[in-house]
Wavefront OBJ file of the C-alpha trace (Angstrom):
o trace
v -73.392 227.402 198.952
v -72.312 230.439 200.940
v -70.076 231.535 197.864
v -72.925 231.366 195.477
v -75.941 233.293 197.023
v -74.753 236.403 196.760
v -73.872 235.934 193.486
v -76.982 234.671 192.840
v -78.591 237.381 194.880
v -76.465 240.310 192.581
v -77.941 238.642 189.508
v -81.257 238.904 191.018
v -80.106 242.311 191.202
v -79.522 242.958 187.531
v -82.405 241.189 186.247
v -84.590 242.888 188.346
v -82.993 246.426 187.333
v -83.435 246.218 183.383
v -86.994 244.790 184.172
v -87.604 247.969 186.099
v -86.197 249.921 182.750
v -87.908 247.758 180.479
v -91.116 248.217 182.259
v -90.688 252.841 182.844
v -90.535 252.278 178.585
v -93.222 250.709 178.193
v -95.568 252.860 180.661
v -96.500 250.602 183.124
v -97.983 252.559 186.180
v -95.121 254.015 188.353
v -96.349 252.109 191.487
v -95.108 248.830 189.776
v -92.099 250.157 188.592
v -91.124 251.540 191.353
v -91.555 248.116 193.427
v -89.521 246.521 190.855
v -86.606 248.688 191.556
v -87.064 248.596 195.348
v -86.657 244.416 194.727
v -83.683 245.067 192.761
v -81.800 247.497 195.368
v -82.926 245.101 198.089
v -81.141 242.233 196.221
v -78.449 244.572 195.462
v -77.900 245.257 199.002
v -78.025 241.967 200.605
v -75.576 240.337 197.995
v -73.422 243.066 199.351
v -73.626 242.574 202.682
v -73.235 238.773 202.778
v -70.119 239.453 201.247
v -68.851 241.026 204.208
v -66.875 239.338 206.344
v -67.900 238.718 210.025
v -68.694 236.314 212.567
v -70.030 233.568 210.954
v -67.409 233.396 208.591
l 1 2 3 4 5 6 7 8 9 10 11 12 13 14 15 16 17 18 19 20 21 22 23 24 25 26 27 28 29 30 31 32 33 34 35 36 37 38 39 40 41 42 43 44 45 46 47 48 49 50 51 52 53 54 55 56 57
């Protein structure tokens, strides 16, 4: 399963960034928006950084 996650993680990622967009066009308040993309680029980062070899590997 180590393989997967962060692929799974980067998908996260994606979904979570055209939900962000999808929810700045409709007007939702910028508070929830802006939590959205803070998920996304939190995903985004750790399905970067478990690709990274080290120690465990």
């Amino acid at each position: 399963m180590g393989g997967v996650l962060p692929i799974l993680l980067l998908i996260l990622a994606g979904v979570l960034v055209g939900g962000a967009l999808s929810l700045h066009r409709q007007g939702v308040p910028r508070g929830v928006v802006l939590t959205t993309a803070a998920l996304a680029m939190l995903a985004a980062v750790a399905g970067g950084l478990w690709l990274l070899p080290g120690e465990g590997s």
